[in-house]
Steps between C-alpha positions, in 0.01 A plus 500: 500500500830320552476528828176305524609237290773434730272488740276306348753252423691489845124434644457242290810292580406518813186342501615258270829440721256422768284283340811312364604460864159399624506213188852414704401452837186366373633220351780452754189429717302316334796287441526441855109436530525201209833295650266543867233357340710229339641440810172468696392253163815267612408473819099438421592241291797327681746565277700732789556348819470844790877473539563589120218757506671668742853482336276653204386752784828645559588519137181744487618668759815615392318570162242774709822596681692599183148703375489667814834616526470582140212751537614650821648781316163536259657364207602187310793486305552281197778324689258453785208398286771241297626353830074447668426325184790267521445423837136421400610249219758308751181518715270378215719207440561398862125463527483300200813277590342433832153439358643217303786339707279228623477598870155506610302687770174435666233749389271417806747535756486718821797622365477574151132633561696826688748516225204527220304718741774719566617504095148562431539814738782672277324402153261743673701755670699505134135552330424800729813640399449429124141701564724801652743537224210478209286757714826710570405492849810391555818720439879330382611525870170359630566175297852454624396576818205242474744283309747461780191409738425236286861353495478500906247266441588267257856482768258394765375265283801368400649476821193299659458232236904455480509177688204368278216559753327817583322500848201705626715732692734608237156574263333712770813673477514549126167559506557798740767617266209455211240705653818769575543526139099504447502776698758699310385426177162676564659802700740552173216439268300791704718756570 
């Protein structure tokens, strides 16, 4: 009888340990989806110019970078999980700060039309991966793996828009990279 109930119980940390952990990363990634989304909002409504969207970029980057490397091993750590979510409210407030400095973009520019379509792109690619860890199609290392594809990305991104302009060549190429990570996404969400 004792022996069940120790059972019973070690069973039952378990699934709660991984539920806990799926709350984690769940969260961790939705928090990525929401500052995408109020990044793509900034540069919708002018408010981000495509050179500060893609300073924002690279912050995101090293955000998906630190979740990836993070997860690698299968696990997140307090420390780990204390450090992301710092990093996400220096994020959080560089998006605000540069939402509100008074620069200005132009919303229906060549330029700033690739930045929202390609922002647009990881709001998505982020949703997939949302669906994935609520459907538990997705295992820990999937999502850092996944994670770290994402943060390739966002560096493209970064790097194109740096000097303020992002041209059509530089978007086909992040656009490759996007339907790389597509790709991966589904194969890890159907294995």
């Amino acid at each position: 009888m004792l022996r069940s109930g120790i059972a019973f119980a070690s069973a039952l940390s378990l699934c709660l340990g991984a539920s806990a952990f799926a709350q984690t990363v769940s969260s961790e990634n939705q928090r990525n989806i929401d500052q995408q989304q109020r990044i793509d909002q900034g540069l919708q409504s002018g408010q981000l110019s495509t050179g500060e969207a893609s300073k924002l970029e690279n912050g995101e980057a090293r955000i998906d970078g630190m979740e990836s490397n993070a997860l690698k091993n299968g696990n997140l750590s307090a420390g780990e999980k204390r450090d992301i979510q710092r990093a996400q409210n220096n994020e959080s407030r560089r998006i605000y700060a540069l939402k509100h400095n008074g620069t200005t973009g132009n919303p229906n520019s060549a330029s700033s039309q690739r930045m929202q379509a390609d922002v647009q792109r990881n709001i998505n690619q982020g949703r997939r991966i949302q669906q994935g860890i609520n459907s538990g199609s997705l295992s820990r290392r999937d999502v850092g793996q996944l994670q770290g594809g994402q943060a390739h990305v966002a560096r493209l991104e970064g790097k194109a828009g740096a000097d303020g302009y992002v041209g059509p060549r530089e978007q086909r190429h992040i656009q490759h990279a996007h339907n790389v990570q597509s790709q991966k996404i589904f194969a890890e969400k159907h294995e």
